[in-house]
N, C-alpha and C positions, 0 to 999 in steps of 0.2 A: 409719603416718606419712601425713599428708595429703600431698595431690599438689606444694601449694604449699611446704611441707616437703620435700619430696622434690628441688624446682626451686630453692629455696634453697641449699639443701645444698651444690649441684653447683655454682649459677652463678659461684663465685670462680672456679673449673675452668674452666667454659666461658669466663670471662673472660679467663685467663690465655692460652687455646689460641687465640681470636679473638683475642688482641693479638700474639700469634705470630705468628699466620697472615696477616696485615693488618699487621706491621709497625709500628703506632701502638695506642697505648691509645684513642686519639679514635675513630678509627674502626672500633678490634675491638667497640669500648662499644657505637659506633653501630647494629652489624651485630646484635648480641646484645639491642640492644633492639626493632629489629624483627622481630627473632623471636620475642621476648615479646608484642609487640602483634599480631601473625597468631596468636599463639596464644589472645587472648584474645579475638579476631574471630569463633575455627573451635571450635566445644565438639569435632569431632570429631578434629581435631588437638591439645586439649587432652586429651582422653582418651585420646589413645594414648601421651601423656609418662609416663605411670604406669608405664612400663615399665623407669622408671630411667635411665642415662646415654645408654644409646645409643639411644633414642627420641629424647632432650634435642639431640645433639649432631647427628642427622641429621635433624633439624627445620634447627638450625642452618645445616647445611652446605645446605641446600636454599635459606634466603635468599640465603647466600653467595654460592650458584653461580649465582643468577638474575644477578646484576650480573658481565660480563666483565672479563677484563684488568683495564688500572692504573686502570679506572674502581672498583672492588673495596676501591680504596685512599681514597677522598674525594679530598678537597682539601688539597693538602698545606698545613700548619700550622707546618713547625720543618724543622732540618736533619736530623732522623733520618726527618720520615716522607718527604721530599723522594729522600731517600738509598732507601728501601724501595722506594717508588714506581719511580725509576730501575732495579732490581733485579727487578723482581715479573716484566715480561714474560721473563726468562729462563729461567724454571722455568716447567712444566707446573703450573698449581695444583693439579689430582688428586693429582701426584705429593708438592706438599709438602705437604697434606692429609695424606696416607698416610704420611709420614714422622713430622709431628708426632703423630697419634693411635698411632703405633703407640710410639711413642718417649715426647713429650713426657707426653701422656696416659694412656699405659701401655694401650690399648686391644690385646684381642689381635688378630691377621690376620684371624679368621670378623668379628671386633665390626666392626672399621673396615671390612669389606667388606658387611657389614648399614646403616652410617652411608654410607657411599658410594657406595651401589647398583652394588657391584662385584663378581667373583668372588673369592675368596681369592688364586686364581694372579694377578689384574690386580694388587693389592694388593702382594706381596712384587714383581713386575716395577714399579712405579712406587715402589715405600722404596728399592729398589738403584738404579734412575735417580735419583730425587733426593739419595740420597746423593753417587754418583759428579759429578752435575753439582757440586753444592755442594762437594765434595772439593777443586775445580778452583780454587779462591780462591788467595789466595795465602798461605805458611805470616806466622805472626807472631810478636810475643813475650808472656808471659803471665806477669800478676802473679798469683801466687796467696794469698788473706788467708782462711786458716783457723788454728783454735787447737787443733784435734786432729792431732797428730803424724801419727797413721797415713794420714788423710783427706786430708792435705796432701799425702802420699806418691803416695797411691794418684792425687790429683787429677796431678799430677807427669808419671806414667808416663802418665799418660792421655793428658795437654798433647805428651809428646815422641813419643808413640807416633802421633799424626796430626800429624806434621811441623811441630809447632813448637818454640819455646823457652820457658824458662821463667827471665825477667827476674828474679826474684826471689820470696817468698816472709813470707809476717808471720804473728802470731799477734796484735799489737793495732796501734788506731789509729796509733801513733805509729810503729811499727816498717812499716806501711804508707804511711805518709807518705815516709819514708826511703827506703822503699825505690823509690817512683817519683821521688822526685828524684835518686835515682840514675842510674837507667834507666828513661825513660817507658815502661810497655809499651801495647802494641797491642793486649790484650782484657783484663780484669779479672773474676778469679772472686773475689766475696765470702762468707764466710759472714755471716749478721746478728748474731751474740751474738758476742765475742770474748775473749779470753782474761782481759782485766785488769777485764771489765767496758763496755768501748768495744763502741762501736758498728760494725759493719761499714759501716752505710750513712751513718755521721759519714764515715770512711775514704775513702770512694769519692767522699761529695760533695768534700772535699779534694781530691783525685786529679783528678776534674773542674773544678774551680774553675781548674786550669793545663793542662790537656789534655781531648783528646777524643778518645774508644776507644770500643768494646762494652764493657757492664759482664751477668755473667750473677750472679743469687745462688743463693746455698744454704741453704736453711733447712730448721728441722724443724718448724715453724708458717708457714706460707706463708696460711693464711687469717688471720693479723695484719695483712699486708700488700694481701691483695685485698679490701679492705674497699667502695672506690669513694669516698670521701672524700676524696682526695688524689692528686697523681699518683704512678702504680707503676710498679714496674718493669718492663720487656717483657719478660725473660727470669729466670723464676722457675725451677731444682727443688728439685723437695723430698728431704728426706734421711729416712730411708736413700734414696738413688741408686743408679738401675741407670747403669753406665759407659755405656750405649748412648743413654741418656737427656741423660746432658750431654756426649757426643758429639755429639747431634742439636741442642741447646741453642749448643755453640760454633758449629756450621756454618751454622745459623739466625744468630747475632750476627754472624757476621763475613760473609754472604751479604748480610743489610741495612745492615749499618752504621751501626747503631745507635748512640748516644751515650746522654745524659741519660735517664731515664724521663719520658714528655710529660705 
């Protein structure tokens, strides 16, 4: 596979992790395209991307960290990346670095301390800090709109097991509509394909059309949606799911405060 092949491949990923990590799709874009254009400045930093993700990603994180604090974030654009910005200096950025790569990115503890010029030991002490700092939010309530029985169970246990609630529960659009006009909740987990055919993300935009929460998805084609044509969502995973993965994903949404996709 050629190299630009190999950079393809990955960039939804790296998409997804820069809008994480930055809070807005505008400026995770932004940060991920001047990584692109240093890379096509330096042939010797482009040859060393051949090495697959974690070349790719600690290329990344090396623009990242040249820009400090909430300068990191741009210019705020809307109420969600206004809400990130306001957030960003209370976390260590290493530490949500190390949280998301090792969680949202599924990078092992050696990888993400290869991408972040760390020791493996710095690495698990900065995932247990950012977890705990982020833990500290405050609990909330959670709709959950999946159409597999089990995965809505499983998502369930997950929601009540880090101190919240779970507002209700749907398997299509309409049963998701109901259900937050019942009881608004305070985060929204979606899946995209739904039981009857509907749409998950028809769903949510309803649900937002009269309120404002974190929305996180779940999907099992997640490069459908990081396309760059449209605006995406901030908080993507992909299924199968590791529980640790949309644990890091809740704590990330309800840490920024996220609303609409920008």
């Amino acid at each position: 596979m050629s190299l630009g092949s190999q950079i393809a491949a990955n960039l939804p990923f790296l998409r997804r992790y820069a809008r994480a990590l930055t809070g807005s799709q505008v400026s995770g874009d932004a940060f991920v395209r001047e990584m692109l254009e240093a890379v096509l400045a330096d042939d010797t930093l482009k040859a060393s991307l051949a090495g697959g993700r974690v070349p790719l990603y600690r290329a990344f994180s090396k623009v990242w960290g040249s820009v400090s604090g909430a300068a990191a974030t741009g210019t705020a654009t809307s109420e969600h990346e206004i809400g990130a910005q306001a957030r960003l200096g209370t976390i260590t950025p290493p530490a949500r670095q190390a949280l998301l790569l090792t969680t949202l990115e599924d990078f092992t503890v050696a990888e993400t301390a290869a991408i972040l010029d760390r020791t493996p030991e710095d690495i698990s002490q900065m995932v247990a800090s950012a977890i705990a700092e982020i833990e500290r939010e405050q609990a909330t309530s959670v709709l959950i709109i999946e159409d597999e029985p089990l995965i809505a169970m499983q998502l369930e246990d997950l929601v009540i097991s880090l101190g919240h609630t779970v507002s209700g529960t749907a398997a299509t659009r309409t049963q998701a509509r109901a259900a937050a006009a019942e009881a608004m909740p305070g985060l929204v987990l979606a899946d995209i394909q739904l039981a009857d055919g509907s749409s998950g993300l028809d769903a949510v935009d309803d649900i937002l059309s009269v309120g404002t929460m974190p929305v996180i998805f779940i999907t099992a084609y997640p490069e459908r949606l990081l396309t760059g044509d449209k605006p995406e969502p901030t908080y993507l995973v992909t299924k199968p799911f590791q529980e640790a993965t949309v644990r890091a994903a809740i704590s990330q949404a309800l840490f920024f405060g996220s609303t609409k996709p920008l």
